[in-house]
C-alpha positions as CSV (number, residue, x, y, z in Angstrom):
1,X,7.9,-24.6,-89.7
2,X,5.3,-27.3,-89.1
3,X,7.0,-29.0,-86.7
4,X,7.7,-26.1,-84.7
5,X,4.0,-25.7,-84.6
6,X,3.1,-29.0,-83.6
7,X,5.7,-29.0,-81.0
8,X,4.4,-25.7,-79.5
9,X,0.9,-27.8,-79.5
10,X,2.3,-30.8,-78.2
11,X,3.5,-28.6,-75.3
12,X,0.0,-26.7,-74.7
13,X,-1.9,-30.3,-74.8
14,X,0.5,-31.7,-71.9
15,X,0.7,-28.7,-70.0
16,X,-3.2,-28.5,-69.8
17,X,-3.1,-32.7,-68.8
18,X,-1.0,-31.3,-66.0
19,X,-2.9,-28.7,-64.8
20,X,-6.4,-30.7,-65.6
21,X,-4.6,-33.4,-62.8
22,X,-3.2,-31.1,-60.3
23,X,-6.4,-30.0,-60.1
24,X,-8.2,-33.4,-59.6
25,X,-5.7,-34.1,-56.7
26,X,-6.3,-30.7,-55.5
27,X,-2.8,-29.9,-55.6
28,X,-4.1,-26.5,-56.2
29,X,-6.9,-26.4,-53.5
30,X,-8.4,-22.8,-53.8
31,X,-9.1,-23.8,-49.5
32,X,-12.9,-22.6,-49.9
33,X,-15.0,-24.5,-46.9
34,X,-16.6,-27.1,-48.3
35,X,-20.4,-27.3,-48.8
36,X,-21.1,-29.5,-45.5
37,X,-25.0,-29.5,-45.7
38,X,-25.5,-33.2,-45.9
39,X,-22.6,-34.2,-43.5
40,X,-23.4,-36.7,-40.7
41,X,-24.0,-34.3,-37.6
42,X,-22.0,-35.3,-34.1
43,X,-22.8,-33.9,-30.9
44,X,-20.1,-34.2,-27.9
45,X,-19.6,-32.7,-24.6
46,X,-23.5,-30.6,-25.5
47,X,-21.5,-29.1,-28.5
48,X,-22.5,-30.2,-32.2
49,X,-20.6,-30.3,-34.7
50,X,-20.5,-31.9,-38.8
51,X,-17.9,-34.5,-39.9
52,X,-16.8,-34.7,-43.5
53,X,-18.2,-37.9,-45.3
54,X,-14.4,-39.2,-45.6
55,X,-14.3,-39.0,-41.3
56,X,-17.8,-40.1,-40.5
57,X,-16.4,-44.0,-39.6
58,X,-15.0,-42.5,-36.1
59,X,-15.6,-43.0,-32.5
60,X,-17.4,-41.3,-29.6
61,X,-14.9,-41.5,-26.6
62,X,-16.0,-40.0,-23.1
63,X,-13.4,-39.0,-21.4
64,X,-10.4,-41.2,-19.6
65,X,-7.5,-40.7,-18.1
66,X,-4.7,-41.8,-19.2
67,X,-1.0,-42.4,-17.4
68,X,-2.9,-39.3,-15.3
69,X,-3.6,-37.3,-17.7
70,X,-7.5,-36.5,-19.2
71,X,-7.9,-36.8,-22.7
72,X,-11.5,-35.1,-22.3
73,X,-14.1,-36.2,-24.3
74,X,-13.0,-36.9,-28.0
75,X,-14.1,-38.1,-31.5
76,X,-11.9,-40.2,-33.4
77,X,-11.7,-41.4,-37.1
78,X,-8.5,-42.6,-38.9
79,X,-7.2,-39.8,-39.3
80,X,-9.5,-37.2,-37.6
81,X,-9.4,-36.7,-34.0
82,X,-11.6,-34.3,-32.0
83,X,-10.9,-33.6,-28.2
84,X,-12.6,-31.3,-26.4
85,X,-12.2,-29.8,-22.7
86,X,-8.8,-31.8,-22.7
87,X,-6.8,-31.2,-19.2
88,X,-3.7,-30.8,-21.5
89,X,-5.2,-28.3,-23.9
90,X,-3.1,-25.4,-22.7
91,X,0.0,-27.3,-22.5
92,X,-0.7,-28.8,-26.1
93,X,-0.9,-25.6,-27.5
94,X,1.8,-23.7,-25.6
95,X,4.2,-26.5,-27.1
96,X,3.1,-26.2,-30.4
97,X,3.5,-22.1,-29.9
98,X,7.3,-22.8,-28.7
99,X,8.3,-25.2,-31.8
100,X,10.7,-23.9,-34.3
101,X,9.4,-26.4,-36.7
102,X,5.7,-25.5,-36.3
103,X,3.8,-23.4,-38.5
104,X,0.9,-21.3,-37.6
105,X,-2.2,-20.1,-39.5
106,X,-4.7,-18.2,-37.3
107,X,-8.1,-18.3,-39.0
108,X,-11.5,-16.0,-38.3
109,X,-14.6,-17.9,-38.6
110,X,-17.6,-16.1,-38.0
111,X,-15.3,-13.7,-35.5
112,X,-13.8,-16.8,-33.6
113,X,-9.9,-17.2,-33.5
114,X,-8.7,-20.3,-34.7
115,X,-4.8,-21.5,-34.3
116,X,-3.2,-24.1,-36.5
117,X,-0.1,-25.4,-36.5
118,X,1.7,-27.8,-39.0
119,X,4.2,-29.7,-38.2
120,X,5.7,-33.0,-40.4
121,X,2.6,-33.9,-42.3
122,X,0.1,-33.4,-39.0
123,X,-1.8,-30.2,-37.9
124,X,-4.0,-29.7,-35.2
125,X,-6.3,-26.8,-34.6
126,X,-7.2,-25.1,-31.3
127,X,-10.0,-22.7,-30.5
128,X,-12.7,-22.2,-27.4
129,X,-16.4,-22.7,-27.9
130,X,-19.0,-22.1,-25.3
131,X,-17.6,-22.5,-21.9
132,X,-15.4,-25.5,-23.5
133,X,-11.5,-26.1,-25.3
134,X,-11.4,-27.7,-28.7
135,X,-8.2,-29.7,-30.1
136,X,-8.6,-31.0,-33.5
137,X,-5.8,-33.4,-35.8
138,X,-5.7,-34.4,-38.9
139,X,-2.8,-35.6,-41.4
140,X,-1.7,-33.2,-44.0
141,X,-0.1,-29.8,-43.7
142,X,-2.7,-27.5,-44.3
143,X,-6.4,-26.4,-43.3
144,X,-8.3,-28.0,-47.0
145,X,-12.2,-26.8,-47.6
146,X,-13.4,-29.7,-45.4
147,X,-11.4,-29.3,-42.0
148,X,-12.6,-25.1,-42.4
149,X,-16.0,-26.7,-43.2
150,X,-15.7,-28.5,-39.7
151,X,-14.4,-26.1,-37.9
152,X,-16.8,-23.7,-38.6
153,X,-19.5,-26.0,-38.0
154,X,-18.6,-25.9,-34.4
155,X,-19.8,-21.7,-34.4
156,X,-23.5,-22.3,-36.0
């Protein structure tokens, strides 16, 4: 009977260290934006915007063309990139639209439409602000509290 006992407690104790560690590597992110008050604040193309503390290393690019295309003007971090007024936004996003591979999320922040697609460990959001197109990457499959905490900057 004791052993049963401390086997059933054995079991408890590891299942919380699981749980306790999932948690830690946000395996189960509850995706709440992300408190972004003291984030470095960018400003490209007249828009501004807030860049997580993990992105904040990135670059200011004004817009080039490249093998004829324009890239527009962009921000880019290792493995952040924000392009806005892009020549190729439309066709960026009709591709995405066409994949069979590609999943889409459509967010509302603050009444604004927001696509995202993943796709293989990438996703990349779209939306218009002002008079201007927005593109934004990142690695990982999913919108966490920070990129919502960045898109959302763009709309205050």
């Amino acid at each position: 009977m004791k052993n049963k006992y401390l086997a059933i407690i054995i079991v408890v104790i590891i299942a919380i260290i699981a749980l306790v560690g999932a948690f830690t590597l946000g395996i189960f992110d509850n995706n709440q934006t992300s408190d972004s008050s003291d984030w470095e604040v960018k400003n490209l193309s007249g828009i501004t915007f807030k860049i997580p503390p993990k992105y904040e290393k990135g670059t200011i690019q004004s817009g080039n063309i490249i093998d004829g295309v324009n890239t527009g003007n962009s921000y880019k971090s290792e493995d952040l990139s924000i392009i806005i007024n892009s020549t190729n936004w439309t066709n960026d996003l009709n591709k995405f639209m066409d994949s069979d591979s590609a999943i889409m999320t459509v967010l509302d922040i603050n009444g604004h439409e927001v696509e995202i697609f993943s796709d293989k460990g990438t996703s990349k959001a779209f939306f218009k602000i002002k008079n201007s197109t927005v593109a934004i990457s990142w690695s990982g499959d999913n919108a966490n509290g920070d990129i919502k905490a960045l898109i959302t900057s763009f709309f205050n």
